[in-house]
mmCIF file as gemmi writes it, N, C-alpha and C atoms, coordinates in Angstrom:
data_model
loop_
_atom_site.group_PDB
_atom_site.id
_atom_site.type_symbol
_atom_site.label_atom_id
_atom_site.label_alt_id
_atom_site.label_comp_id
_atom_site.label_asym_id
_atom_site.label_entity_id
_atom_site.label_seq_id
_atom_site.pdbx_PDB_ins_code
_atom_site.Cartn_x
_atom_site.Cartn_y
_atom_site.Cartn_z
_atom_site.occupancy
_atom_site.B_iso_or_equiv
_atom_site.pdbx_formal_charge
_atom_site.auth_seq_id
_atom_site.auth_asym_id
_atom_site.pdbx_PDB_model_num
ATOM 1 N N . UNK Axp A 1 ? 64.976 43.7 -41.393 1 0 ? 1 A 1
ATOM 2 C CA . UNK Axp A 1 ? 64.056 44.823 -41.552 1 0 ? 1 A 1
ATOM 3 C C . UNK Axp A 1 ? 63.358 45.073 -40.223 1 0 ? 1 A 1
ATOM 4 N N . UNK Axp A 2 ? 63.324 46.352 -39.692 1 0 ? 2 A 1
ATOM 5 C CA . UNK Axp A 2 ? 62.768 46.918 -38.393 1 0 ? 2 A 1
ATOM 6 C C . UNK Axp A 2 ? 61.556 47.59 -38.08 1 0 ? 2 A 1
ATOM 7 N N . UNK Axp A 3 ? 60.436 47.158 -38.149 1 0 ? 3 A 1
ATOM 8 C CA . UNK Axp A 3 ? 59.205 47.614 -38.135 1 0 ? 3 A 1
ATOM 9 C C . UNK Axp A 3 ? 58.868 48.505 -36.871 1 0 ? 3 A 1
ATOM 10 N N . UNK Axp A 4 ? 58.845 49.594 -37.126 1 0 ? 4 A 1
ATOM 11 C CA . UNK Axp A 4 ? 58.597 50.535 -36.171 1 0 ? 4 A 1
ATOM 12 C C . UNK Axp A 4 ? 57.141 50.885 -35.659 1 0 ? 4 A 1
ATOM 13 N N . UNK Axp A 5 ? 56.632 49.689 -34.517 1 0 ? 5 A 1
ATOM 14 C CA . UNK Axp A 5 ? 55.28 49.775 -34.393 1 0 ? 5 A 1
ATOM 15 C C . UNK Axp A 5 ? 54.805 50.625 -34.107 1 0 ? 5 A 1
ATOM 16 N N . UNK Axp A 6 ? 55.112 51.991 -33.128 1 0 ? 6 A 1
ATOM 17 C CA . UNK Axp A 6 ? 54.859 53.091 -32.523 1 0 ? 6 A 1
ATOM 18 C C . UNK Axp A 6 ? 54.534 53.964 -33.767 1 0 ? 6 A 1
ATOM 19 N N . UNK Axp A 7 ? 55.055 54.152 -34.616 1 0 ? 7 A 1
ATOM 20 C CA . UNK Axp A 7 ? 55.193 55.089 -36.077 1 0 ? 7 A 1
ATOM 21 C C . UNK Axp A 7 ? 54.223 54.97 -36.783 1 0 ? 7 A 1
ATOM 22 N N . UNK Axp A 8 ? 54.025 53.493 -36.802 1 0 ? 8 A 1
ATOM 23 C CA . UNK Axp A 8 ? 52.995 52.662 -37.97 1 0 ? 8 A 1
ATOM 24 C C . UNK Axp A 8 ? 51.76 53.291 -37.054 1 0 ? 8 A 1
ATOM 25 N N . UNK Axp A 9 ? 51.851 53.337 -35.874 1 0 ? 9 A 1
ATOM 26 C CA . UNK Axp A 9 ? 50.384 53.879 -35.287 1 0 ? 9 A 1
ATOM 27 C C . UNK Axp A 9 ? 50.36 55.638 -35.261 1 0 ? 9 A 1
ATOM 28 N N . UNK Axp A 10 ? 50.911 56.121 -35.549 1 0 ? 10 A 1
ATOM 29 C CA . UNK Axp A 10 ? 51.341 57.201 -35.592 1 0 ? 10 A 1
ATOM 30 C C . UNK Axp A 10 ? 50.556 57.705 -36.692 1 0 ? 10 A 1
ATOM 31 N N . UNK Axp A 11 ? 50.725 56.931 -38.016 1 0 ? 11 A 1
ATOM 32 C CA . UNK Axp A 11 ? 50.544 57.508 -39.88 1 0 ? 11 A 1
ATOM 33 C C . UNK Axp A 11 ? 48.728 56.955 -39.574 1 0 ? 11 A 1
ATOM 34 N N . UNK Axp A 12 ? 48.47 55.755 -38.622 1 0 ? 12 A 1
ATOM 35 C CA . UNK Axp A 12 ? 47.483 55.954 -39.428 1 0 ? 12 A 1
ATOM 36 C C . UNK Axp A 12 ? 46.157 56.881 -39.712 1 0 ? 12 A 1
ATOM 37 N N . UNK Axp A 13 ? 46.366 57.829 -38.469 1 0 ? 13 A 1
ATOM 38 C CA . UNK Axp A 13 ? 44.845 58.846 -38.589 1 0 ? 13 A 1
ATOM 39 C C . UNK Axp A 13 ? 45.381 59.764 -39.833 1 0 ? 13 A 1
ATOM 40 N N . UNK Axp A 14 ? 46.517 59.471 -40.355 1 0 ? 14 A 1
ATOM 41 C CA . UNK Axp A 14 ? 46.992 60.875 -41.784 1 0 ? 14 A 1
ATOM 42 C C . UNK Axp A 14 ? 46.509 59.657 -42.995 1 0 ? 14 A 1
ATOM 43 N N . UNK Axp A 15 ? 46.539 58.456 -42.664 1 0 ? 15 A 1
ATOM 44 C CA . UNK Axp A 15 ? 46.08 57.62 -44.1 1 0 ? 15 A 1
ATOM 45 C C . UNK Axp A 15 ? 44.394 57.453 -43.775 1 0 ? 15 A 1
ATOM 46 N N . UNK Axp A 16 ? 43.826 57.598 -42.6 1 0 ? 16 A 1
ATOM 47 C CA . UNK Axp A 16 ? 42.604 57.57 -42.664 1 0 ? 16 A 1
ATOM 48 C C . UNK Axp A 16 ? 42.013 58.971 -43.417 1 0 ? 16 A 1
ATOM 49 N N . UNK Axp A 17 ? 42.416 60.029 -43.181 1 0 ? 17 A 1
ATOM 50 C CA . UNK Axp A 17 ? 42.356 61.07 -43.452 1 0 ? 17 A 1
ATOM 51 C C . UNK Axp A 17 ? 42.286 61.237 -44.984 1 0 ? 17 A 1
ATOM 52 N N . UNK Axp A 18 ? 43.36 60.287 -45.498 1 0 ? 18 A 1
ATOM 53 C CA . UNK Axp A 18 ? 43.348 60.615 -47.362 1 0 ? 18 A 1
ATOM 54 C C . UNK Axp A 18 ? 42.304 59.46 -47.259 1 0 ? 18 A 1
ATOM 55 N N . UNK Axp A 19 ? 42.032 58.445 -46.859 1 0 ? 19 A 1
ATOM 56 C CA . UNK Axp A 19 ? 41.559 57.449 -47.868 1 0 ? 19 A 1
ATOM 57 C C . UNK Axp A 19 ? 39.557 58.331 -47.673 1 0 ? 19 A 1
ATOM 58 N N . UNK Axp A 20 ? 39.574 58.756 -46.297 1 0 ? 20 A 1
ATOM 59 C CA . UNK Axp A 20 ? 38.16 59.143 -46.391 1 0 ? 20 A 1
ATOM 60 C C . UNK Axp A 20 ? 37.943 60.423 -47.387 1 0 ? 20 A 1
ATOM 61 N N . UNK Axp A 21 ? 39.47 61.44 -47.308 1 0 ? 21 A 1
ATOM 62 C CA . UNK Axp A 21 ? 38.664 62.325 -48.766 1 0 ? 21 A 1
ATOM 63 C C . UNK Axp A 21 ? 39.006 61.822 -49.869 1 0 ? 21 A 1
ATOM 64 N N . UNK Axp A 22 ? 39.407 60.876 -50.515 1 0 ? 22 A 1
ATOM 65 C CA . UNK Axp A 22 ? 39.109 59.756 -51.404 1 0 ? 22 A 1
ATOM 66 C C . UNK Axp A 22 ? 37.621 59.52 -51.394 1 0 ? 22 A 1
ATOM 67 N N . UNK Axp A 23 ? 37.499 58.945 -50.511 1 0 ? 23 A 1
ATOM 68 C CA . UNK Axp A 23 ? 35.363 58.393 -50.457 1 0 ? 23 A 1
ATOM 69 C C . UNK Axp A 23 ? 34.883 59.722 -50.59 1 0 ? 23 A 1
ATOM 70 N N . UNK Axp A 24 ? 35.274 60.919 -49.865 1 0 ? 24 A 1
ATOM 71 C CA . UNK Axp A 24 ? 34.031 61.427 -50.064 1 0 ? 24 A 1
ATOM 72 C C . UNK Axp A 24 ? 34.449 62.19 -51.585 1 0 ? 24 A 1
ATOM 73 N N . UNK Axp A 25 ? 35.3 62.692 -52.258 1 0 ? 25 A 1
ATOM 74 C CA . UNK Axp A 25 ? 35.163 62.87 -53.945 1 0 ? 25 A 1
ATOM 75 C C . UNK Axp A 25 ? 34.688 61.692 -54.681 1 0 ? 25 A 1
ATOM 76 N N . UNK Axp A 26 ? 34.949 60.845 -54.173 1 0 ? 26 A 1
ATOM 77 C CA . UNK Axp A 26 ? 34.325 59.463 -55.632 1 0 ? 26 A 1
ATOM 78 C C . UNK Axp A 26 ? 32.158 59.782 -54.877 1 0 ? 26 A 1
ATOM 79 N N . UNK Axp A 27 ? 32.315 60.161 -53.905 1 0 ? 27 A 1
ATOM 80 C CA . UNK Axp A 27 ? 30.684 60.103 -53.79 1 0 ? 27 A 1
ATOM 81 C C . UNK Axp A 27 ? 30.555 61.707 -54.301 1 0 ? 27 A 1
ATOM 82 N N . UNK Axp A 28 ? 31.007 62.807 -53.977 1 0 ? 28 A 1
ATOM 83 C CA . UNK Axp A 28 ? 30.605 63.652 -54.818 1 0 ? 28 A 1
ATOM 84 C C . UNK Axp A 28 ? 30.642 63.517 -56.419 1 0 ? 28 A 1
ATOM 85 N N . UNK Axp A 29 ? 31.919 63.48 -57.263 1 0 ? 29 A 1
ATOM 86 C CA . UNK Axp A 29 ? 31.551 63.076 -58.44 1 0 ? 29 A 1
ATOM 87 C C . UNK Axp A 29 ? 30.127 62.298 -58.583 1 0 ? 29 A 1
ATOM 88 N N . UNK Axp A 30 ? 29.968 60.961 -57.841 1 0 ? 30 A 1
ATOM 89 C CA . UNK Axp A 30 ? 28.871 59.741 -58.463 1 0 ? 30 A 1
ATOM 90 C C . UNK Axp A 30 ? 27.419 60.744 -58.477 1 0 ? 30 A 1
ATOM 91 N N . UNK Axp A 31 ? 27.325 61.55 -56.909 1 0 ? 31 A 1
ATOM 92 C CA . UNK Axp A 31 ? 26.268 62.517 -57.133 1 0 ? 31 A 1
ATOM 93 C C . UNK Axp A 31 ? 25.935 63.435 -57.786 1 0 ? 31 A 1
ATOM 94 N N . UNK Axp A 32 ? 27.081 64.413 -58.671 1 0 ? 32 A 1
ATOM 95 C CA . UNK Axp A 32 ? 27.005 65.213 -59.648 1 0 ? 32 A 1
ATOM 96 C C . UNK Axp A 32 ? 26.545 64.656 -60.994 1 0 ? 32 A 1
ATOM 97 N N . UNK Axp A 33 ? 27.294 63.639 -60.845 1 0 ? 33 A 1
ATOM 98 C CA . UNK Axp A 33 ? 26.521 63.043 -62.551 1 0 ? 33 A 1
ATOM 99 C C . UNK Axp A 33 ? 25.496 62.079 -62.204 1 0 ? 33 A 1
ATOM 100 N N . UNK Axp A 34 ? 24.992 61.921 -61.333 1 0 ? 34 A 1
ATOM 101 C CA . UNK Axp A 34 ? 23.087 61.271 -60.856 1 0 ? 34 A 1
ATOM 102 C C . UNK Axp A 34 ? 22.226 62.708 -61.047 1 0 ? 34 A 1
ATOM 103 N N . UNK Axp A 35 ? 22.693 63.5 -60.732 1 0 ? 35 A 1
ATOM 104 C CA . UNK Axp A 35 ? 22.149 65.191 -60.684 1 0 ? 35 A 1
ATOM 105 C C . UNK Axp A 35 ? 22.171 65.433 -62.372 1 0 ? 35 A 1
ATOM 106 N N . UNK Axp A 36 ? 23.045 65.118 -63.108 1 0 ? 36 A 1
ATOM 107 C CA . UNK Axp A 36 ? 22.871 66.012 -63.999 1 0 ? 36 A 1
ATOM 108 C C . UNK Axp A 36 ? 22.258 64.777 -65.317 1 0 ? 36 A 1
ATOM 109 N N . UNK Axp A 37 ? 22.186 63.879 -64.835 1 0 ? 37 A 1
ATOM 110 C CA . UNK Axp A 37 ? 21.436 62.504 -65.683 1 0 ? 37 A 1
ATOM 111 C C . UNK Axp A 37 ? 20.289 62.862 -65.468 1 0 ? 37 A 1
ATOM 112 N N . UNK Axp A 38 ? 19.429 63.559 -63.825 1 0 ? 38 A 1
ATOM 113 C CA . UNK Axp A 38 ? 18.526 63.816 -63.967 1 0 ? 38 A 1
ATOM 114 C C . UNK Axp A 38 ? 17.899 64.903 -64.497 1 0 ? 38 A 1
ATOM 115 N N . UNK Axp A 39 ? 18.708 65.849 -64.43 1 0 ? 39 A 1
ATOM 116 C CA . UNK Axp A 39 ? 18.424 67.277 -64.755 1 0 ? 39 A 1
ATOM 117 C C . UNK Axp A 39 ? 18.49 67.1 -66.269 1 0 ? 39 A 1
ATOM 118 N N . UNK Axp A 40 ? 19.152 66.635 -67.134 1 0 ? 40 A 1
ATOM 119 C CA . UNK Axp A 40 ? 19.428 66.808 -68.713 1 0 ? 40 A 1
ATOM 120 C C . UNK Axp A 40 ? 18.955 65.32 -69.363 1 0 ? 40 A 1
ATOM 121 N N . UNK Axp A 41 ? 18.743 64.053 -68.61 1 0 ? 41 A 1
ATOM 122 C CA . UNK Axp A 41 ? 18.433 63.351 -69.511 1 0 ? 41 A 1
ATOM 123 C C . UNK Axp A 41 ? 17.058 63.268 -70.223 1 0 ? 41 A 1
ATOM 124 N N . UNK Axp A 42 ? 17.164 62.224 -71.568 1 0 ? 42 A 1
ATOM 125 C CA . UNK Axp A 42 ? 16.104 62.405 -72.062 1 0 ? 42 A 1
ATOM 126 C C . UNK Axp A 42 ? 15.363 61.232 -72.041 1 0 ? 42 A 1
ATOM 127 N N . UNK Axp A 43 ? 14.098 61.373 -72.176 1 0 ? 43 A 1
ATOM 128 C CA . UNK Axp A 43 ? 13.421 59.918 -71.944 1 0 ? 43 A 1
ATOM 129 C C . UNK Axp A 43 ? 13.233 58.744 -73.654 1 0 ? 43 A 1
ATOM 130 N N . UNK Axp A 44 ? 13.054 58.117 -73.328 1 0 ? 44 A 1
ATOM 131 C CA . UNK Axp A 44 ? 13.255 57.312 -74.598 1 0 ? 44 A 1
ATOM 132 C C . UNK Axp A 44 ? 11.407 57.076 -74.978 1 0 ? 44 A 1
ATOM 133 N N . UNK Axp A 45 ? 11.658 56.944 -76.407 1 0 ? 45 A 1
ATOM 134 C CA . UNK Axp A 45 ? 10.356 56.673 -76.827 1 0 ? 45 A 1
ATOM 135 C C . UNK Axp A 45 ? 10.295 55.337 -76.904 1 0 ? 45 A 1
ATOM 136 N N . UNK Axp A 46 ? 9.348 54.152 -76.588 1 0 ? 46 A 1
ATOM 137 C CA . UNK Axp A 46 ? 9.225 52.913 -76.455 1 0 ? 46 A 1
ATOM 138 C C . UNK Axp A 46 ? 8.476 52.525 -77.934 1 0 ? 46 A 1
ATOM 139 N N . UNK Axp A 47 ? 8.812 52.461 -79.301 1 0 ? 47 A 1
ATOM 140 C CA . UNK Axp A 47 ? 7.677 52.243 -80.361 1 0 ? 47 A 1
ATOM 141 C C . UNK Axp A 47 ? 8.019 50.942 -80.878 1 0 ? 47 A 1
């Protein structure tokens, strides 16, 4: 098996590229529903 080191350096700014818009949708989602927990939730009565 022939590992093509030149190549492998080649892909990685296109896999940095997916894995960071990966991070940034999992942080938008997490912030949309912190936003809307705050906006719609309800508070609990303590009795």
């Amino acid at each position: 098996m022939h590992l093509d080191f030149g190549a492998f350096l080649n892909t990685l700014p296109i896999m940095g590229y997916g894995m960071a818009g990966i991070f940034i949708v999992i942080l938008t989602i997490m912030l949309s529903v912190k936003i809307m927990t705050v906006l719609t939730g309800k508070k609990q009565n303590n009795q």
